[in-house]
MMTF fields as JSON, N, C-alpha, C and O atoms, coordinates in Angstrom:
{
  "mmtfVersion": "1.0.0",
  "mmtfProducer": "UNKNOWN",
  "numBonds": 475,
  "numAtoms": 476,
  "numGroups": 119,
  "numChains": 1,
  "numModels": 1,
  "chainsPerModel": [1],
  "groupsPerChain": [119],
  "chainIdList": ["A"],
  "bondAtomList": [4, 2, 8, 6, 12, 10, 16, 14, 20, 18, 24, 22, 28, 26, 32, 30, 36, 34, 40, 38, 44, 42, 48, 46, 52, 50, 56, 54, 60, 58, 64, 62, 68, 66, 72, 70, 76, 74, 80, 78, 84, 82, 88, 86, 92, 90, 96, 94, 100, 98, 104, 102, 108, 106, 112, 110, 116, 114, 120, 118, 124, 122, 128, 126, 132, 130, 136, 134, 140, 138, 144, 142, 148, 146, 152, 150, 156, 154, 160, 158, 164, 162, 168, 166, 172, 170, 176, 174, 180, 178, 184, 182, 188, 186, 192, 190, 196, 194, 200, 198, 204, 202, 208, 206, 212, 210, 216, 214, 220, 218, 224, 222, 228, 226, 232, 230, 236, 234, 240, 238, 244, 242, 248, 246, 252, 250, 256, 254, 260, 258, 264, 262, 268, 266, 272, 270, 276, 274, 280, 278, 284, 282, 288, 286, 292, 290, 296, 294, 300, 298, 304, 302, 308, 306, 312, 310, 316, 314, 320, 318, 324, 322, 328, 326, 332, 330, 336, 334, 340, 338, 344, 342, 348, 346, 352, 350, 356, 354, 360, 358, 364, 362, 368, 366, 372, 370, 376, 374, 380, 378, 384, 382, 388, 386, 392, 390, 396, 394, 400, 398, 404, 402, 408, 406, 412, 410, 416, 414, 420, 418, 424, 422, 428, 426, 432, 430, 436, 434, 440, 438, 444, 442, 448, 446, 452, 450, 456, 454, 460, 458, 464, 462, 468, 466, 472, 470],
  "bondOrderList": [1, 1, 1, 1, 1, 1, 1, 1, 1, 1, 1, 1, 1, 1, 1, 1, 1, 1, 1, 1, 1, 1, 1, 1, 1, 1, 1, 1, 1, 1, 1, 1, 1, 1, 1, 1, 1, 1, 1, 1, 1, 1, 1, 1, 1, 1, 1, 1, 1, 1, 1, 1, 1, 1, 1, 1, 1, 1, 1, 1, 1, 1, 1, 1, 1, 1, 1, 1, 1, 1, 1, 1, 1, 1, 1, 1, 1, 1, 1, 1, 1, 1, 1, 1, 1, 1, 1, 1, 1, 1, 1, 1, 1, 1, 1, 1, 1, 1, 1, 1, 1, 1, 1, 1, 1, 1, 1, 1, 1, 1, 1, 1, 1, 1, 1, 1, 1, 1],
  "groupList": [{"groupName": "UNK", "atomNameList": ["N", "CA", "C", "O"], "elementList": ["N", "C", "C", "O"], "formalChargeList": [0, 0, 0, 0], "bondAtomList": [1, 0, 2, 1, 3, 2], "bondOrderList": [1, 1, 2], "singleLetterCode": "X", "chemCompType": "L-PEPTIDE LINKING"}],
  "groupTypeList": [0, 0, 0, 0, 0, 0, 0, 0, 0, 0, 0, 0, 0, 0, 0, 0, 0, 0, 0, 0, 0, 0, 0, 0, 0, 0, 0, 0, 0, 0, 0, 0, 0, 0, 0, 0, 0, 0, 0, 0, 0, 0, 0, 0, 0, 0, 0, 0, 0, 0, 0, 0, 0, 0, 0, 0, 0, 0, 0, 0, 0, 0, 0, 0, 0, 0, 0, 0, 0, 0, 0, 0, 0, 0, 0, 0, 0, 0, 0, 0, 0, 0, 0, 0, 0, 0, 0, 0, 0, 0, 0, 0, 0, 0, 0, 0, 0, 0, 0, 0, 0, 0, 0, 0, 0, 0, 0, 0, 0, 0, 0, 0, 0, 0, 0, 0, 0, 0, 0],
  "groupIdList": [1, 2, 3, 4, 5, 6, 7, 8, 9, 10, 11, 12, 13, 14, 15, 16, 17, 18, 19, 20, 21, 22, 23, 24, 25, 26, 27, 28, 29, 30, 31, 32, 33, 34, 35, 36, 37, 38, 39, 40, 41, 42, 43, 44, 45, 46, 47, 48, 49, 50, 51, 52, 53, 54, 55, 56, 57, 58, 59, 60, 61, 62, 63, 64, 65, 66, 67, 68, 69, 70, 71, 72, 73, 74, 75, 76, 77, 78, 79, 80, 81, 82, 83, 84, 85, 86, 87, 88, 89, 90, 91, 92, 93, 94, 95, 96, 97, 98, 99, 100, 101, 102, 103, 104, 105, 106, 107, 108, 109, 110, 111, 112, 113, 114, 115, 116, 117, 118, 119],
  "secStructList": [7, 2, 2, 2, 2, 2, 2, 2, 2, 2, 2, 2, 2, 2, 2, 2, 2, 2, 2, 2, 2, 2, 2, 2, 6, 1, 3, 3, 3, 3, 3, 3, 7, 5, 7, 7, 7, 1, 2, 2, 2, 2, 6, 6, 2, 2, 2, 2, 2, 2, 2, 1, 6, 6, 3, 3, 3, 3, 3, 7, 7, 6, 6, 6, 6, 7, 3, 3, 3, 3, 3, 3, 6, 6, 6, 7, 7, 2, 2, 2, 2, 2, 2, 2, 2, 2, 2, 2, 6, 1, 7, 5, 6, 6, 5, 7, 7, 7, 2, 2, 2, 2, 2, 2, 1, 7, 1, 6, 6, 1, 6, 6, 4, 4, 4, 1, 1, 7, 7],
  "xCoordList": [66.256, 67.668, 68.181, 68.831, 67.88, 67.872, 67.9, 68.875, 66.905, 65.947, 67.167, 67.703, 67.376, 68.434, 69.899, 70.679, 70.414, 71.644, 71.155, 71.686, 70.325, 70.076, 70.297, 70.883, 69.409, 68.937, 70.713, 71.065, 71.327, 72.767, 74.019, 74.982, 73.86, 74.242, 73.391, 73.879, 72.59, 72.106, 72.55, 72.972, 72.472, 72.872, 74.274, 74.436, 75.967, 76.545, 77.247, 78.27, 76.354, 76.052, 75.918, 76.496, 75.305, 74.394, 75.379, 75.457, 76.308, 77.252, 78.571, 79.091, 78.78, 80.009, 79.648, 80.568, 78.526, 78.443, 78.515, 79.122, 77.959, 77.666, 79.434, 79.659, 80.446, 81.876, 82.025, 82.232, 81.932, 82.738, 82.205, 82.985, 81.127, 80.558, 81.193, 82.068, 81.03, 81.866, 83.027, 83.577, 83.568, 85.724, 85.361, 86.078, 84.667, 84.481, 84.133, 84.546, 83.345, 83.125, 83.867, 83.601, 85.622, 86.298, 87.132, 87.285, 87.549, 88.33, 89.888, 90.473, 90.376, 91.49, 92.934, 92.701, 93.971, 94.787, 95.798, 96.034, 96.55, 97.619, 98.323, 97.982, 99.833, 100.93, 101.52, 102.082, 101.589, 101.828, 102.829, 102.9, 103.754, 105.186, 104.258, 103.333, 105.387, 105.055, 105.903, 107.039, 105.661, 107.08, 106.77, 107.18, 105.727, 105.982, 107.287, 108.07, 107.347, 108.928, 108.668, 109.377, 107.362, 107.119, 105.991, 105.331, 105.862, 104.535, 103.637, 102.578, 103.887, 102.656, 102.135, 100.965, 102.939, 102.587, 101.792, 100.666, 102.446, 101.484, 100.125, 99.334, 99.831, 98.742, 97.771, 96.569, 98.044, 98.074, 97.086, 95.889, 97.995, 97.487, 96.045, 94.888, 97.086, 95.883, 94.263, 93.115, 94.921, 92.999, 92.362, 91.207, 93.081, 92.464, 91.973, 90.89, 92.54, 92.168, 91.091, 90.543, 90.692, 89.669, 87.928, 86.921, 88.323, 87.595, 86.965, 85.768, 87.953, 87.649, 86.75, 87.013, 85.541, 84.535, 85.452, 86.374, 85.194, 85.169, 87.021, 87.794, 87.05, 88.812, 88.375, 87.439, 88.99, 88.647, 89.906, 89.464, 91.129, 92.282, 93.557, 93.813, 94.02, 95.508, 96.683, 96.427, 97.548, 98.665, 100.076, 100.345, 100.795, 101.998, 102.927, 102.757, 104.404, 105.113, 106.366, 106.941, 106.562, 107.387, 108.922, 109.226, 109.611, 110.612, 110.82, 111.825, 109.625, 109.741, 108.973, 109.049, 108.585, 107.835, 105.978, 105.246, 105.819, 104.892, 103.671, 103.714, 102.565, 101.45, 100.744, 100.404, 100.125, 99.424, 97.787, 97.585, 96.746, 95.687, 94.958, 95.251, 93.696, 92.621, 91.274, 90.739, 90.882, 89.396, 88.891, 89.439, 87.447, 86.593, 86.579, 86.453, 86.659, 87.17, 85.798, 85.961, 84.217, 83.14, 83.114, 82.558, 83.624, 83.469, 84.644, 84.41, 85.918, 86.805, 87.785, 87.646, 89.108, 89.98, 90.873, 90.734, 92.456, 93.789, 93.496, 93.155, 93.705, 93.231, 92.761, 93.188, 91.932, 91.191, 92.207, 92.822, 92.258, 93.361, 94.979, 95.428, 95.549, 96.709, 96.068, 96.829, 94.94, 94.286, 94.451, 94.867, 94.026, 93.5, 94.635, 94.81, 95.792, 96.986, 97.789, 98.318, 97.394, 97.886, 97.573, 98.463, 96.205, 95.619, 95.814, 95.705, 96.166, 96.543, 97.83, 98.313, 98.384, 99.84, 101.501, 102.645, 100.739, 101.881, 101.713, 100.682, 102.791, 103.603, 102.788, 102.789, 102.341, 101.385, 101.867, 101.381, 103.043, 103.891, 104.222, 104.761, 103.703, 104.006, 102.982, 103.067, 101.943, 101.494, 101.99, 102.033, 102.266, 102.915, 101.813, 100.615, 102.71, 101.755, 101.24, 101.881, 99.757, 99.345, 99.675, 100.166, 99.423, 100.579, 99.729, 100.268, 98.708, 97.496, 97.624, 97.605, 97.791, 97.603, 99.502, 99.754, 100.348, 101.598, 101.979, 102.5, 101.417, 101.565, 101.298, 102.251, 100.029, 99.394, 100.224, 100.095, 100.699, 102.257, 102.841, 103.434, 102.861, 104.04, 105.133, 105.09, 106.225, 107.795, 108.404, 109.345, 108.214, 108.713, 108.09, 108.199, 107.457, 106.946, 106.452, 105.623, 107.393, 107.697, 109.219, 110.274, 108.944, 110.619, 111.846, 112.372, 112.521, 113.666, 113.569, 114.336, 112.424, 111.976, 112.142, 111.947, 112.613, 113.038, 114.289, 114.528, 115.018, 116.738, 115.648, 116.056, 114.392, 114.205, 113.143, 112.675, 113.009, 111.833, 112.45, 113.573, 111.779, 112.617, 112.232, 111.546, 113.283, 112.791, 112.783, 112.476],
  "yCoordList": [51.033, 51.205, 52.529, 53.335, 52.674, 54.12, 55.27, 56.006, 55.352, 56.572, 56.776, 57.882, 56.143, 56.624, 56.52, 57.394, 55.634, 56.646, 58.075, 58.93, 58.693, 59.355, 60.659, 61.72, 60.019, 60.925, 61.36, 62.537, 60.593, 60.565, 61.336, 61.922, 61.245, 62.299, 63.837, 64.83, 63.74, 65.311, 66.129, 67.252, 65.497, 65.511, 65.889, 67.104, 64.875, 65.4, 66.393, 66.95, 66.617, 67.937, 69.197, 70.186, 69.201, 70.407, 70.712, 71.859, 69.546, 69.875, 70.698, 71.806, 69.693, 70.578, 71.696, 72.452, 72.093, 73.745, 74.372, 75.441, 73.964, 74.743, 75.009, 76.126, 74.22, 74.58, 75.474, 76.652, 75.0, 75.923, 77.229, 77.842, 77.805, 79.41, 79.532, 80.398, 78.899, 79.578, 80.015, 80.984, 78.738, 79.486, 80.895, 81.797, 81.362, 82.504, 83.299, 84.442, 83.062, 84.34, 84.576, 85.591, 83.747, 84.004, 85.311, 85.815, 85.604, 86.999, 86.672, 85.657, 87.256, 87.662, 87.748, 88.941, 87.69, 88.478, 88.704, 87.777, 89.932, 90.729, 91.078, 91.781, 90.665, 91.714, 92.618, 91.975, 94.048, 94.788, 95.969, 96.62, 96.004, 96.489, 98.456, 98.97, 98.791, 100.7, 101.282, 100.818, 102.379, 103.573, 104.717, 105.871, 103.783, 105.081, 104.833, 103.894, 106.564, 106.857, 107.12, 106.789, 107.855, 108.055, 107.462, 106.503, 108.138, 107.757, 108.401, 107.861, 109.532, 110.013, 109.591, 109.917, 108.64, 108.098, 106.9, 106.554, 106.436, 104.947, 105.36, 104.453, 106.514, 107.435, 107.559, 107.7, 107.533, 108.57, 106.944, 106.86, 106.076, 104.771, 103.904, 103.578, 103.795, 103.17, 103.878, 103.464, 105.135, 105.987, 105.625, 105.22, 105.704, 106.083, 103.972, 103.764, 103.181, 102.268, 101.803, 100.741, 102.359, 102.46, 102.233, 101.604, 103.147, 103.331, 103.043, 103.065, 102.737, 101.1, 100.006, 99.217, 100.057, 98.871, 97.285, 97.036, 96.662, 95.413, 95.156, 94.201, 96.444, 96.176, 95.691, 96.237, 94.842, 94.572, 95.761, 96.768, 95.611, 95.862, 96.204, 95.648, 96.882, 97.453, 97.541, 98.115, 97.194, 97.426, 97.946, 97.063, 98.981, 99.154, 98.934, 99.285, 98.235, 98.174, 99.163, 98.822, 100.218, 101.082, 100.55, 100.635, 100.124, 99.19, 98.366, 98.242, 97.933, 96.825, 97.78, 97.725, 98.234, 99.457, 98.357, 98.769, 97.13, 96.685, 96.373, 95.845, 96.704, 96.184, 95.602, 95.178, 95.192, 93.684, 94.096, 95.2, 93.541, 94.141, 92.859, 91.805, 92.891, 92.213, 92.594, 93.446, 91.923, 91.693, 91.271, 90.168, 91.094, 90.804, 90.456, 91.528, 89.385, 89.405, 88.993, 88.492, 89.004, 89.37, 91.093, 91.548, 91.685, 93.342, 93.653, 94.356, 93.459, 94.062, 92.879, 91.656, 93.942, 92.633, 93.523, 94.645, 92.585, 92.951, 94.46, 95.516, 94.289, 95.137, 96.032, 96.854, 96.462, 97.771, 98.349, 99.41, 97.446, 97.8, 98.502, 99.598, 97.601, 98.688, 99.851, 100.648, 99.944, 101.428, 102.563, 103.721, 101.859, 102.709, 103.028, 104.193, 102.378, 102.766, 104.386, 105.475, 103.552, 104.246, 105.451, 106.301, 105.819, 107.141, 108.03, 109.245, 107.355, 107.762, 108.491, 109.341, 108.235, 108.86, 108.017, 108.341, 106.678, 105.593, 104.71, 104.599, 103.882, 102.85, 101.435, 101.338, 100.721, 99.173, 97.874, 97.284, 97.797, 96.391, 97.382, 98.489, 96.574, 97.196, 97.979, 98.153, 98.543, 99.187, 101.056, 101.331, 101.927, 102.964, 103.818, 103.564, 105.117, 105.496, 107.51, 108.466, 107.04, 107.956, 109.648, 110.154, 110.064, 111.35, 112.3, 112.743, 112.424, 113.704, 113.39, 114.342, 111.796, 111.984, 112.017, 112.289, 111.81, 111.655, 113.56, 114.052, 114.251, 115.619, 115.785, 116.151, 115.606, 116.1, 115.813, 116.631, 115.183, 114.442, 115.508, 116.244, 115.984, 116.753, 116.107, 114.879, 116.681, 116.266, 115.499, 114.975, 115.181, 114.411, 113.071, 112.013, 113.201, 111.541, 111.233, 110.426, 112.314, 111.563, 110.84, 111.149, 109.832, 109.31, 109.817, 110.586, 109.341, 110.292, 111.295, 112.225, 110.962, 112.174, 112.334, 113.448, 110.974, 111.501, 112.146, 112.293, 112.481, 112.983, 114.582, 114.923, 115.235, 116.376, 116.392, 117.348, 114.834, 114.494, 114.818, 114.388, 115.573, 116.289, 114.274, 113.317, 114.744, 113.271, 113.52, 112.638],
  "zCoordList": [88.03, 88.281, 87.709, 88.374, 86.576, 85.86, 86.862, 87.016, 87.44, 87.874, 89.576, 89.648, 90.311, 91.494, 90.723, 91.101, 89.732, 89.356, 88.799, 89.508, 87.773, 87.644, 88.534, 88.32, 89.896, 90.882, 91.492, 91.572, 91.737, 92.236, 91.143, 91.637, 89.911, 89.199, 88.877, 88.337, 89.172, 89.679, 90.499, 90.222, 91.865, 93.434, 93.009, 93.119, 92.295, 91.89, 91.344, 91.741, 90.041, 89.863, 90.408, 89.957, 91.199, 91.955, 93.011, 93.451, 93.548, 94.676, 93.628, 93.76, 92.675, 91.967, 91.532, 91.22, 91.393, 90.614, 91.752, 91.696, 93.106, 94.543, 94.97, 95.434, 94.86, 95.12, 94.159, 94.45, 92.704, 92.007, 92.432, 93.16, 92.188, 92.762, 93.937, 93.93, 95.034, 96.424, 96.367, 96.891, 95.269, 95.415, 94.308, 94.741, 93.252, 93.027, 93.689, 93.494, 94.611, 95.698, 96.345, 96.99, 96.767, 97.152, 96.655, 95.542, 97.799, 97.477, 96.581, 96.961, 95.748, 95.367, 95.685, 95.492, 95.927, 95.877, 94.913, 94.139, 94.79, 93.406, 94.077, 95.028, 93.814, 93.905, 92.902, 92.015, 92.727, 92.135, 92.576, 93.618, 91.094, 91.429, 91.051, 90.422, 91.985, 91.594, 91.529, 91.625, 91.363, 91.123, 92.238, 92.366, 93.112, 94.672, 95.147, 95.004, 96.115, 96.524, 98.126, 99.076, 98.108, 99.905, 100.485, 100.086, 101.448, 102.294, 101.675, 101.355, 101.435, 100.77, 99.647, 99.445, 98.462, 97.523, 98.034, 97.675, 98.776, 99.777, 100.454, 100.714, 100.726, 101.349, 99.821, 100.043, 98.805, 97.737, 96.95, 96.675, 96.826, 95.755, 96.786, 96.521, 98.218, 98.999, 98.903, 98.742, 99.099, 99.103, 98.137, 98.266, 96.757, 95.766, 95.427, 94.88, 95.673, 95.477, 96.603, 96.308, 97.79, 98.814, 98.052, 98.376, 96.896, 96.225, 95.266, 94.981, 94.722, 93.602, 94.083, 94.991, 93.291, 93.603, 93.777, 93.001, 94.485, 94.533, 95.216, 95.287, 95.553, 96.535, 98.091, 98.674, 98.561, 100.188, 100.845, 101.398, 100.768, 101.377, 100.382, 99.313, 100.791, 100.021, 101.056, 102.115, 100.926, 101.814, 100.705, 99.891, 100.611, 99.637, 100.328, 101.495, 99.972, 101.277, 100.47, 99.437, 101.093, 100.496, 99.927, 98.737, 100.721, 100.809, 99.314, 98.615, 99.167, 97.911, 96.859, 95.631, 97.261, 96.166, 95.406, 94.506, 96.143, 95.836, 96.593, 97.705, 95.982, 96.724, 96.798, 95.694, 97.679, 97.907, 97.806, 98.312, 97.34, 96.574, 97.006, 96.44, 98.319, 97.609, 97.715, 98.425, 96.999, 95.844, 95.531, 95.53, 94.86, 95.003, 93.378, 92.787, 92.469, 91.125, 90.597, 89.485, 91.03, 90.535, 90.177, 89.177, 90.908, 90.745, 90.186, 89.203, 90.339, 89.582, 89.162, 89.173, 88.686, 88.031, 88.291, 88.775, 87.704, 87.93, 86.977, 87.51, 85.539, 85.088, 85.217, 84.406, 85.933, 86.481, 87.512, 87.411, 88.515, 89.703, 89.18, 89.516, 88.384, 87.443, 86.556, 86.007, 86.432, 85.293, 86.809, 86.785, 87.91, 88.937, 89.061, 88.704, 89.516, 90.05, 88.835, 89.056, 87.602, 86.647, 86.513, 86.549, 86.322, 86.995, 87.826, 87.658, 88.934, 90.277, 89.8, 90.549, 88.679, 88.599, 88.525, 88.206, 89.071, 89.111, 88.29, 87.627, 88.206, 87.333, 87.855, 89.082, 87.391, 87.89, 86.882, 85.917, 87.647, 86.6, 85.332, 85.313, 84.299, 82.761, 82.208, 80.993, 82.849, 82.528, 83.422, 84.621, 82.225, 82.73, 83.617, 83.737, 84.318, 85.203, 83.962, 83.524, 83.976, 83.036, 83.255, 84.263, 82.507, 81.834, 83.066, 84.081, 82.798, 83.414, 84.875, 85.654, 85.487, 86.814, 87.302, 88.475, 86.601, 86.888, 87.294, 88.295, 85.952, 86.326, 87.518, 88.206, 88.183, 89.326, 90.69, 91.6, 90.794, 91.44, 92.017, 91.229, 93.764, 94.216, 93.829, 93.893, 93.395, 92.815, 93.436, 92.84, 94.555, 96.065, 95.546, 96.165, 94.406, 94.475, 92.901, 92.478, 92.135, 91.107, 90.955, 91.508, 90.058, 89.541, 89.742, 88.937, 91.068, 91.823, 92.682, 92.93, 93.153, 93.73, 95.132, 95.617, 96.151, 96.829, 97.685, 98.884, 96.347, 96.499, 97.618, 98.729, 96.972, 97.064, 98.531, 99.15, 98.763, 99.664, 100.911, 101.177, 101.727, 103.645, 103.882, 103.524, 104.722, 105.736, 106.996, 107.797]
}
């Protein structure tokens, strides 16, 4: 009697570890607030997150100034994705947008920037 419950909590087993791994291989998704002003900043975060291991898709919606991020959260994390953004020159929730890539920034797409942006 032992030996097939046994066998039936294995089987158990082996199915619950087999779900849990699949919903990890599932993809991601993040919404994240920014301090883009144009298209070209939306041109500017999407590329550079293209690039980022373990991103599927980026969409920024200018309007709301946030973007929608998914991923692959074996290869990357929220975390990385706001460093990337941050780099890039922009603002990623509460984490600020870093000094070296913010410089690099045509003026049109820093903070207020598009009083100066042609439309």
């Amino acid at each position: 009697m032992k030996r097939p419950l046994f066998g039936l909590i294995a089987v158990l087993l082996f199915a619950l570890g087999f779900t849990t791994r699949a919903e990890d291989d599932k993809e991601k998704e993040v919404k994240i607030k920014t301090s883009a002003v144009c298209e070209m900043c939306k041109e500017r975060i999407e590329r550079n997150l293209a690039f980022e291991k373990g991103i599927k898709e980026s969409n920024l919606d200018l309007k709301s100034k946030v973007i929608t991020v998914k991923y692959n959260p074996k290869k990357t994390d929220v975390n990385r994705i706001k460093a990337n953004i941050s780099k890039t020159g922009y603002d990623a929730d509460e984490v600020t947008a870093d000094e070296k890539g913010y410089a690099k920034l045509p003026s049109c797409c820093k903070k207020g920037g598009m009083a100066s942006h042609p439309q």
